[in-house]
TIDOLUM-960036 format. One record per residue (C-alpha): x, y, z; residue in one letter. Coordinates in steps of 0.05 Angstrom, whole numbers, plus 5000, padded with zeros to 4 digits. Each point is the difference from the previous one (the first is absolute). Layout:
// TIDOLUM-960036
XYZA
...
// end
This chain:
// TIDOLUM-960036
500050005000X
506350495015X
502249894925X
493050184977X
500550655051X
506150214979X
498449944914X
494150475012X
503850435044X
505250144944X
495349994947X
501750614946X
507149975014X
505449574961X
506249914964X
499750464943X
500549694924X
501050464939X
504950435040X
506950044976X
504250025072X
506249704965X
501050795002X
501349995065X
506549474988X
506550245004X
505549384978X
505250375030X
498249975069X
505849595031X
504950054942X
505150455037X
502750045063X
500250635055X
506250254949X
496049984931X
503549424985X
499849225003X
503350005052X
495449715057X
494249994956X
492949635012X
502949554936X
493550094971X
498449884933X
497550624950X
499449684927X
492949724977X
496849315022X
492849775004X
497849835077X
503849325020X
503150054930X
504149524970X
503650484963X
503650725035X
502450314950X
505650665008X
506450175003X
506149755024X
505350505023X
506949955038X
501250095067X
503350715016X
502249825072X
503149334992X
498849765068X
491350034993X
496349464954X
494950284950X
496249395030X
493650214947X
505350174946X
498350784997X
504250595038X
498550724985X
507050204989X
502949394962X
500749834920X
495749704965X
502849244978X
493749794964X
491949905009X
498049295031X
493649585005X
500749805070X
501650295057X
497949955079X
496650535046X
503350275065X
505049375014X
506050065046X
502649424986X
503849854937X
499350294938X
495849574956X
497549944929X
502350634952X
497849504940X
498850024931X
504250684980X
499450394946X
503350714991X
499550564952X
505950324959X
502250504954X
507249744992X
503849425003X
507850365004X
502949895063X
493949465015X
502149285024X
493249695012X
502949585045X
501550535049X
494750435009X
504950485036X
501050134929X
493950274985X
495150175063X
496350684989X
498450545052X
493750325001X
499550744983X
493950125039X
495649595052X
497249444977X
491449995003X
496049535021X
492649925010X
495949335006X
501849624939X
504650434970X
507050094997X
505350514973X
506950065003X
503350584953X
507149784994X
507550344978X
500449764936X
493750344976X
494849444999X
493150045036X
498749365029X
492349805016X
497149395034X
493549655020X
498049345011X
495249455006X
501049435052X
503949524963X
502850434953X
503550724981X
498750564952X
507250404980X
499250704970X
507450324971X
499550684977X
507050084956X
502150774991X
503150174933X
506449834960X
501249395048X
500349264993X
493049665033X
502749425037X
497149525037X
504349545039X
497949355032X
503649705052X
497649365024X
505049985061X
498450585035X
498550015067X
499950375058X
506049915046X
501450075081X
505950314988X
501450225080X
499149255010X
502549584951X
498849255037X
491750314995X
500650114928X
496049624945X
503749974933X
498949854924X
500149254991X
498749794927X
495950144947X
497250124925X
497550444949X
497249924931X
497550554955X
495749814950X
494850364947X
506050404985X
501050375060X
493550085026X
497949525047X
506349795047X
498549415051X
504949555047X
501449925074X
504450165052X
501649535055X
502650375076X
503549745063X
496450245050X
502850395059X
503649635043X
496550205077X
493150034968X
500249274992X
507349484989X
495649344980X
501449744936X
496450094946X
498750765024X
501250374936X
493650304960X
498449924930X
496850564960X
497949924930X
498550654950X
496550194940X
502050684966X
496150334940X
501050644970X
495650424967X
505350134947X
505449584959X
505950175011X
504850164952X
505549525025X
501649545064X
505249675035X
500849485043X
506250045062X
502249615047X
506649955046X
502549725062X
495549945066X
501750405063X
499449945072X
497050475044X
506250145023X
503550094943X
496050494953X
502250074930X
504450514974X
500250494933X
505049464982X
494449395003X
501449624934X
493550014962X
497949554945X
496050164944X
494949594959X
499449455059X
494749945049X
500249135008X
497649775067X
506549675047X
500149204964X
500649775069X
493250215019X
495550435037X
503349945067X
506750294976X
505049444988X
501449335009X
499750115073X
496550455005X
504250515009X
498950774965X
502949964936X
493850244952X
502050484953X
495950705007X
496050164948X
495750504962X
499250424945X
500250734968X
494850274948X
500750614959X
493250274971X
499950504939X
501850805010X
492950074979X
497749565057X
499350705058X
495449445046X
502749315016X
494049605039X
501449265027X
494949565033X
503149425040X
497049435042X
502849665047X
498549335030X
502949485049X
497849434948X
501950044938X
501950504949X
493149824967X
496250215058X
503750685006X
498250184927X
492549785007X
501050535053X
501250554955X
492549944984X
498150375071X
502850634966X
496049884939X
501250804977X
506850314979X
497450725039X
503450035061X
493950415025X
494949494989X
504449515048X
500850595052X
492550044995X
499349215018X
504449985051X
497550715033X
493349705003X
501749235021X
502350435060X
495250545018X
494449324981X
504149455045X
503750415062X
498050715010X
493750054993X
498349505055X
502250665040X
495850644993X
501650555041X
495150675002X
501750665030X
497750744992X
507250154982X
504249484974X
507149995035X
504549834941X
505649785041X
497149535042X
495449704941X
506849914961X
503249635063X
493849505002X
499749804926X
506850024992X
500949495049X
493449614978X
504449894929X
506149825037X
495449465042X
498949664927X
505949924978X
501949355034X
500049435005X
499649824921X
494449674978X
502549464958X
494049574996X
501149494941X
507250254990X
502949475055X
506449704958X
501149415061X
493149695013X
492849954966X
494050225045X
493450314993X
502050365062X
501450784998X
507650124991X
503150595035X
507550215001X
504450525027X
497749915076X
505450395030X
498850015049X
494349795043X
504350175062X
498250714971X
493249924974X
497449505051X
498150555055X
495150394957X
499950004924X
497649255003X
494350215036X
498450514957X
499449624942X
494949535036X
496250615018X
499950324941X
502949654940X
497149265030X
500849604944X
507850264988X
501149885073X
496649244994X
503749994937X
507050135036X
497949375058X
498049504948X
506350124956X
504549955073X
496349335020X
501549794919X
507750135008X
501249665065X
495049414961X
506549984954X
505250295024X
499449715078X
499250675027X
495850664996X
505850604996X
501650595036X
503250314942X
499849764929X
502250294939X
501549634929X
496249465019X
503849795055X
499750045080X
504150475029X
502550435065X
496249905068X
501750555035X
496949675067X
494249645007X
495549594945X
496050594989X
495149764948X
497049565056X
497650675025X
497650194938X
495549334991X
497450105083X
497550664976X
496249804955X
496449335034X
498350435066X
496950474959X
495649474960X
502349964934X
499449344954X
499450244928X
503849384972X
505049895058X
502049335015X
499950085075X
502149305021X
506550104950X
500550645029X
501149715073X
504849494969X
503650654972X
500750305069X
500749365035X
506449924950X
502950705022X
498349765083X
502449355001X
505849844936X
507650315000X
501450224935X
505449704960X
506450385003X
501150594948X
507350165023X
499250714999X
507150334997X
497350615041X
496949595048X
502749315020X
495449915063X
494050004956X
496249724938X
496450694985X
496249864933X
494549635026X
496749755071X
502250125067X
507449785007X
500350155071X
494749335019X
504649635031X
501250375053X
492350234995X
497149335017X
505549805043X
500750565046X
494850454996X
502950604967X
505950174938X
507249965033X
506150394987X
501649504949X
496450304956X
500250674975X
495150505018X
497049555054X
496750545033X
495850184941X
499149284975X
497049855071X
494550535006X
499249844924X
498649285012X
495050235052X
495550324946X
501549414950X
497249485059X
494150445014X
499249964926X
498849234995X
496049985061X
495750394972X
498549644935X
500449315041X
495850235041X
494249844945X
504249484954X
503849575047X
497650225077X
503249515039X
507350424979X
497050725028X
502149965066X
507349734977X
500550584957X
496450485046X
504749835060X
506750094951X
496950674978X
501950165071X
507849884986X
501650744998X
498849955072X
507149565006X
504250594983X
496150505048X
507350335037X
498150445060X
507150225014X
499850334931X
498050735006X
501050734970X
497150655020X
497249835063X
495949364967X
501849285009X
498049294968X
502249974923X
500249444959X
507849625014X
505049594962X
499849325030X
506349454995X
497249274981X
500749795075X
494850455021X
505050615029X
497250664980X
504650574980X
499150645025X
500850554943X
498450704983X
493150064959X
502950344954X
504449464973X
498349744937X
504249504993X
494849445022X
494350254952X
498550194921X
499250674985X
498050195072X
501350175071X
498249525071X
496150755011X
496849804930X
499149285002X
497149965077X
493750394983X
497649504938X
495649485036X
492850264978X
496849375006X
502150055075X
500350765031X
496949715057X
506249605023X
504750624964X
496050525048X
500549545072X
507449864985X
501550774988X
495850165067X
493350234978X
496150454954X
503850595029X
507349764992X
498649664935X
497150814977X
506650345030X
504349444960X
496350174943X
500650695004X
508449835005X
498949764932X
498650674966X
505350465033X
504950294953X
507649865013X
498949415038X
503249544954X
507349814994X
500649534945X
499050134926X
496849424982X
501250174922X
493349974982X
494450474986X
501150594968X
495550355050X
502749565060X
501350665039X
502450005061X
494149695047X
500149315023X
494549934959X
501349894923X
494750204959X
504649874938X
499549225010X
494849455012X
501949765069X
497750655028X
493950044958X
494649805056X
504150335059X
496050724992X
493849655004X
500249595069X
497350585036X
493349734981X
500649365044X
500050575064X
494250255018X
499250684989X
507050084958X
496449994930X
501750754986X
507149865004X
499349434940X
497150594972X
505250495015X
506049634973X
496349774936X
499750714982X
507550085023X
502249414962X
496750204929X
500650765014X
508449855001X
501249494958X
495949974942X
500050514943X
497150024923X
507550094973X
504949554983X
502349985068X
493949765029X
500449465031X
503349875077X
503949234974X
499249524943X
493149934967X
500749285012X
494749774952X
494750585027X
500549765076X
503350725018X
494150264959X
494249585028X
502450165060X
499450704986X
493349974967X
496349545057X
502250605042X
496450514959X
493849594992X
499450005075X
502549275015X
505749565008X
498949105006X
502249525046X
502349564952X
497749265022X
493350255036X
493850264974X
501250685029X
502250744982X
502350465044X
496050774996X
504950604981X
496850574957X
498150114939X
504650524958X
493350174957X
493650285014X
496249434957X
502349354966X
497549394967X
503749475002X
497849334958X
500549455046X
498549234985X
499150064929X
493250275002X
498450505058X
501750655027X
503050195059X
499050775022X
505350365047X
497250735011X
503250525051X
497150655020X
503850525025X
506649724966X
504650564998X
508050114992X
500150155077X
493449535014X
500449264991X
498649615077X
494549685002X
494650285043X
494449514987X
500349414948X
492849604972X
501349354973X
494449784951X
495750535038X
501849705067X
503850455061X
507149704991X
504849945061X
505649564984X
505450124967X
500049414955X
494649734945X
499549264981X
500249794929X
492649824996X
498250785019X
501850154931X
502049414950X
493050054973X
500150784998X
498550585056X
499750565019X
505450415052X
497750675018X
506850355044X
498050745032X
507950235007X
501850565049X
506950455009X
500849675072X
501349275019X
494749655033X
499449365034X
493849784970X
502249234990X
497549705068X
497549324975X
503849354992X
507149994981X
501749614929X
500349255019X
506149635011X
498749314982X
506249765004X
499450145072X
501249415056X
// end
């Protein structure tokens, strides 16, 4: 009857179709670091895609500071090495992809095109950007214009006169990690033929993939290509010369041979053992002085090279604008108009932060549904998880809110790859498992959505089995060279000391973080089993309760005591500052001791009470506090609090489990957007990290933030007077606030589905089927949350 209730109540209000709010994108936004350069950037990704799109197509351009990764292949300051179809969004790890190159010249003196030292372009002016466009206006004269589809790309060269028009192809390229060469992916092997002289050019390219994303074998990535230009050429030429390490880049002096392009005779693996002694390939066309426009269509595929050109046929016109159009309006149609927002006056800047982060949300992973090269399955395939460690605490549950059948897409194609591959992933990229940062994260990810009632197609007794798998079987040995203590590309490495004692020992890295992770992972199972296989809840229930084991009184810093300790395997604990990192990922003991939400009951008792656990909190968010530079997040500041990286992200929020402390959620909400987030380049506090820095920052405007694993979200404020927000596929949820002002935004009074709200905390089923919150917001804080704390189930 409350679902009924709450349709009428937000009857004449919803997402908004017809209106184009890809104007309110900017693909900038966490291109550039605090400097203008790309130098601790968000590594976000500014060329053209499709949501979840196979294909990201942009630029690729060097790295002007050495010592930073262009992790998403673009810097603002760099030169331009060529335009690629794939790329990934807001990584930190790695650099990966940079496939498929092709580059526009006017000249070929002074070129070797197997150095493209020899030949990168700067840009005269900015490049421009908008959704489903791309430009780029380079050195040597010619305008270079993209678009694309999802499996494929459109290429628009503008030539100025009395040069050459050259197009060169260069099947090896790839994007480096040149600050970390034992990360770095590198050309393989591969093959080109042009035929229908010199129009269509198809082949493959075969990569090694970075070495810490994942070391098994048979790790490398295959990608297959399918060229046409709208043109003929008036001659071609194939080259080829010697393959490179990462290591050991090629020179001006690179032999180079013309008029061969043959594949290595030992096969596609390199050599007879395997080893890396393709030959690079590609090849350079020269179009008629007649020819001002060059235009190439090419589709990509990880199949076959016939697949990639039936591709082609998404792009079915040769005007860039009529792609542009498509694309604009697969994304105003699929993402932002599930989002409406009305106000008398429209705030520009704060309408570009939300939508700018609502296209960086759909980026990853890649939907690449029928495009699985390992395994057959009428499942949903998604790549490029990476990582759920990042998007686990809040993007995940977005999608199931608001983009449910992506976010049941996401869970079936997790349970599908630990159906084949043995395990679901953390991180995954080129169709292998890779990098667990801590725990087995997509267990949370599949908890969130079984508490909250979702079916849609899931296998729910294969998805116990998948978390089961993660709980109860070590993972086979990876011998990571950065980290011998752990297999970190799949499951939890750090079981055996799990099951055996209790918590994660000093003999593995980051055993602080591990154990608390574990927790959450534990609490994750019990909750599916709880429904598919009861007779394991309480097992899984009681280990959820391992974060308990490394509870150190004698630990303390600014007048507080009890952190989360180090502990040797024979149960001594080891008594160290809370700022030292050197037992976690990515975090401090200050961090890492707050992230038990499925248990802030026990968290609150152990820190002495409601009023203890407020003045901790309130440590959290004083400036110059911290001593250690963590070396991540570009916003990190100087708080203990890091709003520049995920293990911080639901730290602000934990007000709301004490009564009466709401207002302060609300308070540093504001504080954390209001200093960290801006609609330039520089935007963004950290790495994107596949849209979890921007979820994060978006569930914050919309007035709400989710426990990830329960059925609850926790009440901030809404940033807007009025929005509709698309929820479950088919209804509407309403947020309204009245009196929302710059200096007014605490909630006075709050109805929920025209009911007198006092807790600080909704349940999922107040709103999966639509609603209606009406928020009266005041300049003062006010205690108005007197009802029942959010739950703690995990609670013994």
């Amino acid at each position: 009857m409350l679902g009924l209730f709450a349709q009428t109540l937000s009857a004449g209000a919803s997402p908004t179709h017809g209106e184009d709010l890809s104007v309110y994108v900017n693909p900038f936004i966490g291109t550039a670091g605090p400097d203008g350069t790309g130098a601790n950037s968000g590594d976000t990704f500014p060329g053209v895609s499709v949501p979840f799109g196979v294909v990201k197509l942009g630029p690729d351009t060097t790295e002007m500071n050495p010592s930073t990764n262009a992790f998403a292949g673009y810097t603002p300051d760099g030169n331009v090495t060529a335009f690629t179809c794939f790329h990934e969004c807001g990584i930190g790890g790695a650099s990966k992809y940079g496939v498929v190159g092709h580059m526009p010249l006017t000249t070929l003196a002074g070129v070797n095109v197997l150095d493209n030292t020899t030949y990168q372009q700067p840009r005269v002016s900015m490049d421009k950007a908008s959704v489903g466009y791309y430009r780029s206006d380079l050195a040597n004269g010619v305008k270079v214009e993209l678009t694309a589809s999802n499996h494929a790309g459109l290429f628009q060269y503008t030539y100025p006169e009395n040069t050459d028009r050259i197009v060169l192809l260069d099947v090896s390229h790839n994007l480096p990690s040149l600050a970390e060469f034992i990360k770095s992916q590198s050309y393989s092997n591969g093959q080109i033929e042009v035929t229908n002289r010199g129009r269509r050019v198809q082949g493959w390219g075969l990569i090694k993939d970075c070495l810490v994303l994942t070391i098994l074998p048979g790790s490398d990535y295959k990608i297959y290509f399918c060229n046409d230009f709208d043109s003929t050429p008036s001659s071609w030429q194939y080259f080829s010369g010697p393959w490179n390490a990462p290591d050991n880049p090629p020179s001006p002096s690179t032999p180079v041979t013309w008029g061969n392009a043959s594949t290595n005779p030992h096969g596609v693996q390199g050599g007879p053992d395997g080893d890396d002694s393709g030959d690079r390939v590609g090849a350079v066309f020269k179009f008629p002085s007649k020819t001002t426009v060059v235009k190439s269509k090419t589709g990509v595929s990880f199949i076959s090279v016939e697949k990639a050109c039936a591709f082609q046929k998404e792009i079915p016109s040769w005007t860039l604008n009529d792609t542009v159009k498509a694309t604009k309006k697969i994304w105003n149609d699929d993402v932002f108009s599930k989002i409406s927002i009305q106000e008398p006056s429209k705030n520009e800047t704060r309408l570009t932060l939300f939508y700018s982060a609502l296209y960086r949300m759909h980026q990853m992973p890649s939907d690449r549904t029928g495009e699985n090269p390992i395994w057959n399955s009428t499942e949903p395939y998604y790549d490029d998880y990476y990582t759920l460690w990042d998007t686990f605490r809040c993007l995940n549950s977005f999608y199931l809110l608001v983009q449910p059948q992506r976010g049941v897409g996401m869970i079936r194609s997790l349970i599908d790859i630990w159906r084949h591959v043995g395990f679901m992933p953390d991180g995954r990229s080129g169709n292998h498992n890779g990098k667990v940062q801590g725990g087995s994260n997509a267990d949370n990810v599949l908890a969130d959505a079984y508490v909250k009632g979702f079916k849609d197609g899931i296998n729910w007794n294969d998805g116990y089995k998948a978390v089961w798998t993660d709980a109860e079987v070590v993972p086979p040995p990876n011998n990571d060279p950065e980290d011998s203590t752990c297999t970190d590309n799949q499951g939890r490495c750090g079981l055996p000391d799990w099951i055996n004692l209790g918590y994660v020992s000093t003999t593995f890295s980051s055993s602080i973080s591990r154990t608390v992770e574990y927790s959450l992972n534990d609490f994750s199972v019990s909750q599916i089993a709880k429904g598919i296989a009861p007779n394991d809840y309480e097992k899984y229930l009681n280990r959820s309760g391992n974060w308990k084991n490394l509870w150190n009184p004698a630990i303390n810093q600014y007048n507080t005591s009890g952190f989360l300790g180090p502990r040797y395997p024979n149960g001594t604990m080891i008594t160290i500052a809370p700022q030292d990192e050197s037992y976690t990922t990515e975090g401090l003991p200050w961090e890492y001791t707050w992230t038990v939400p499925f248990d802030m009951q026990s968290l609150i008792e152990k820190m002495g009470g409601a009023d203890a656990t407020e003045k901790r909190l309130d440590i959290m968010f004083v400036p110059n506090l911290r001593t250690t530079d963590l070396g991540v997040g570009v916003g990190s500041g100087t708080t203990l609090f890091n709003p520049g990286n995920e293990p911080s992200f639901g730290t602000p929020f934990l007000y709301n489990y004490l009564p009466g402390r709401q207002y302060k959620a609300v308070n540093q909400s504001r504080v954390n957007i209001d200093e960290n987030y801006f609609a330039g380049s520089n935007g963004l506090p950290g790495n994107s990290d596949a849209g979890a820095m921007d979820s994060w920052m978006l569930w914050q405007m919309l007035g709400l933030y989710p426990v990830v694993t329960q059925p609850v979200y926790l009440i901030l404020a809404p940033w807007f007077e009025d929005i509709s927000i698309s929820v479950g596929g088919s209804h509407t949820l309403r947020i309204k606030a009245q009196g929302l002002s710059n200096n007014s935004f605490f909630i006075q009074s709050l109805k929920v589905n025209g009911k007198v709200w006092n807790k600080s905390w909704l349940e999922h089923s107040d709103i999966a089927k639509g609603g209606l919150l009406e928020f009266v917001l005041g300049p003062e804080p006010k205690s108005w949350d007197t009802g029942d704390v959010p739950p703690s189930p995990g609670h013994q």
